[in-house]
N, C-alpha and C positions, 0 to 999 in steps of 0.2 A: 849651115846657117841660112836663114829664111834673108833673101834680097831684094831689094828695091829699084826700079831703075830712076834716074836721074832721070828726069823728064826734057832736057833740054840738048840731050843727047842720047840719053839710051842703053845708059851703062849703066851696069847694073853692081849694085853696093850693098854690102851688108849689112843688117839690122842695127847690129849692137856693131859697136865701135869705143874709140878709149879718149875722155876727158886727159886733159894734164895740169887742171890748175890746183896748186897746192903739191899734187902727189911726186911732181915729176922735177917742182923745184928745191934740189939738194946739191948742197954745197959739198960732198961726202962720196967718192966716187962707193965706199964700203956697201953703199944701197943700191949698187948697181945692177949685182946679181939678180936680187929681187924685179928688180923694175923690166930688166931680160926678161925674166921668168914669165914677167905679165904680158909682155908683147909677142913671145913664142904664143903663150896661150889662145892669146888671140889671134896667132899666125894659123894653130894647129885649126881651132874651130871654123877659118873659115875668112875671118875678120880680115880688115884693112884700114880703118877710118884712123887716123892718129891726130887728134885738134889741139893744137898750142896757140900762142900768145907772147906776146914780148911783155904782156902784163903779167907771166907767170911766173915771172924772176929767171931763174936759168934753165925753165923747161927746156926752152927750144935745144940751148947745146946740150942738155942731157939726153934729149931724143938726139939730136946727130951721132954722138959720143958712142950712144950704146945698139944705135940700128946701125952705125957704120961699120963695128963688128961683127955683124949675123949675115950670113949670107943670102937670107932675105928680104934684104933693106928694103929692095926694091920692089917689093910686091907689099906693100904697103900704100894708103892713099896720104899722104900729108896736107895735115893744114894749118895754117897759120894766118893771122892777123897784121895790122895794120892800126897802130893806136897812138895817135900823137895826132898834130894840128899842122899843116902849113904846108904846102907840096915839097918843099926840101927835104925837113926834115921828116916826112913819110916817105921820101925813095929811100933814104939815110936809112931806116927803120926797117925797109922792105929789102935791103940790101945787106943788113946785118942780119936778116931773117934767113937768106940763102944761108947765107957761111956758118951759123950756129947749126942749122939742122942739115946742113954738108951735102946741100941739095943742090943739084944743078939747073933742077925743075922743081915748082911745088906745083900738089894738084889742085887745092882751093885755096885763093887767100880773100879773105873779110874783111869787111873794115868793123872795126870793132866797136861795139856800144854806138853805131851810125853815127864814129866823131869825126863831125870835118869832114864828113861825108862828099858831098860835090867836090869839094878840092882832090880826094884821093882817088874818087872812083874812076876820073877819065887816065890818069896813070898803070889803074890794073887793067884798063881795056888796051893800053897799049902792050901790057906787058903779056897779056892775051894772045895779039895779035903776034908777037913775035915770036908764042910758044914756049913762053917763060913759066904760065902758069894754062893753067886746062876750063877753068874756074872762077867766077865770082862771086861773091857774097855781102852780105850784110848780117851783121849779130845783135843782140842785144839779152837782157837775164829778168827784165820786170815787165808785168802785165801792162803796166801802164805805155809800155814803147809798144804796143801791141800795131795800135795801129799806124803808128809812124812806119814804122818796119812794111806793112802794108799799104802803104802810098805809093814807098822806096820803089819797093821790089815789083811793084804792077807800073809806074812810070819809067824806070830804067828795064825792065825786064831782066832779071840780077838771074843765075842758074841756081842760087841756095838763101837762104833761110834761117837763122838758127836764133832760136827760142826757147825760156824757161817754159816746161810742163809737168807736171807729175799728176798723181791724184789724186794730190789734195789742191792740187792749183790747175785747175781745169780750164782757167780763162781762155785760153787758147782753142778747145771748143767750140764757143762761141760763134766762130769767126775767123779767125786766124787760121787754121790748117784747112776748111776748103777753100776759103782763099787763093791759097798757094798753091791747094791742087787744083783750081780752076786756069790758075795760069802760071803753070805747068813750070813752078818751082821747087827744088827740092826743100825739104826740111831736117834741120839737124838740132835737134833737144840736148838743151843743158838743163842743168840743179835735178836730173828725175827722179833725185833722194828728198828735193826739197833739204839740202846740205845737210843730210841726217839727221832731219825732222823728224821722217818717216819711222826710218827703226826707233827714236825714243817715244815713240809711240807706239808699237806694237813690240815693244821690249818685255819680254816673258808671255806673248803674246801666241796662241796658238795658230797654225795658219787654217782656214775651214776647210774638213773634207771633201769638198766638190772641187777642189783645185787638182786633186791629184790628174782628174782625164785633160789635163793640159803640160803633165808634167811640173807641174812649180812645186818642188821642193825646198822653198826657202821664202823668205820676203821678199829681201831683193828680186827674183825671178817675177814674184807675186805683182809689183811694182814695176818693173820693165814691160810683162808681157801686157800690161793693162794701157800702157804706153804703144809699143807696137804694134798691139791689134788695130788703132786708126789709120784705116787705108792712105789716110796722108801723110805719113809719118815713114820719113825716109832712114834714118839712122837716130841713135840714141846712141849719145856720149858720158856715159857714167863716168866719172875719175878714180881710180884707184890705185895702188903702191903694193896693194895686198896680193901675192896671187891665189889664194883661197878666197877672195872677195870676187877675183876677177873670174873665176873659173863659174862659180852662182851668175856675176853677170852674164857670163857668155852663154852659158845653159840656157838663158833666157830668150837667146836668136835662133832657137829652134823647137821644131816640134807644136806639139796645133795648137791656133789662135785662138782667143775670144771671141766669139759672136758679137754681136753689138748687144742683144738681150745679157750674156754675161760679163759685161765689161760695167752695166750699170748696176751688176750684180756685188763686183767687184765694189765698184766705187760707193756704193751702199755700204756694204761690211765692213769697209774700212771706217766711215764717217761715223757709225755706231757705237767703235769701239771709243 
């Protein structure tokens, strides 16, 4: 899988990486196997990125539950949020986030949708400092926090990023991704389905034959790899439960890029249909 390094250190991380909001919150351990299946997947291709939330119902302890079983727990990157109001109740928050995802360390935690921001953010530099976490962040999901996210992260100097893109929602373009890689943030992409906007529009759709010398055998692929060819673009976190969904995402963090000439080639052919 094609890597990224993390510009505020140097490490380097994989493309494609795994959403878990919606997919990973099950009350039913019966969907376990499945949800193994997807994080082997992504163990075998290469992958590491794993991003939760306390906003995602019981994601978090279904990732602890089912990576505390594999004996590669540990070569995974975890990340989690931070999403409540008040310093108490965000240590309370950040402290139920260890024990669900049966961490001793996490590698990034965010604060999520930039809530209560100033009050959270000097609590994760302490938790930084102590080696608790590796990471900082800031999130958010609509075009319109574009630039708040961009005030944040060039004032605080934060180590990530993470932002709604696809390509039908290019806002981020604009502005937003060299931003980040001007000052030397990473970026991590949610909704790159546009919450499966994208397939109900190219539903019976054929993909065009000048994709094949990139490998895209699918939409999905068609959809990430048009995301990962911007040089500023550090990982992509699709969500999935599937792992025939997962295995087209991960296909997608290898094998050659878009040009910048074909990527508006891309985003052309989709906006026609």
């Amino acid at each position: 899988m094609i890597q990224r390094k993390i510009p505020s250190s140097g490490e380097a991380l994989p493309v494609i990486g795994l959403g878990t909001w919606q997919t990973f919150d099950v009350d039913d351990d019966k969907t376990y196997p499945a949800l193994k299946n997807v994080l082997t997947q992504l163990h075998s291709a290469g992958g590491k990125m794993i991003d939760s939330s306390p906003m995602y119902g019981k994601a978090e302890e279904v990732i602890g539950n089912i990576s505390t079983r594999m004996d590669i727990a540990d070569d995974f990157f975890y990340a989690t949020k931070v999403w409540t109001t008040g310093e108490p109740e965000g240590i309370r928050q950040i402290e139920a986030s260890f024990r669900k995802m049966k961490r001793t360390h996490i590698d990034l935690l965010q604060i999520h949708n930039i809530t209560d921001w100033k009050t959270h953010l000097p609590h994760l530099r302490l938790l930084k400092e102590q080696g608790l976490i590796r990471y900082i962040g800031i999130t958010h999901y609509t075009d319109a926090s574009h630039a708040a996210l961009e005030k944040i992260f060039i004032a605080e100097k934060l180590d990530f990023v993470q932002f709604n893109y696809a390509i039908n929602a290019r806002h981020a373009e604009i502005r937003l991704l060299d931003v980040a890689a001007n000052h030397g943030v990473a970026t991590l992409i949610n909704r790159p389905f546009g919450e499966g906007s994208l397939f109900a529009k190219v539903k019976e759709k054929a993909l065009p034959s000048w994709v094949v010398d990139f490998g895209i055998s699918s939409w999905a692929e068609y959809f990430l790899k048009y995301i990962i060819a911007h040089p500023a673009v550090t990982c992509v976190i699709p969500a999935t439960r599937n792992p025939a969904h997962a295995e087209y995402n991960i296909k997608a963090g290898a094998g050659n890029i878009p040009d910048q000439k074909m990527r508006k080639k891309m985003a052309d052919y989709f906006d026609a249909i």
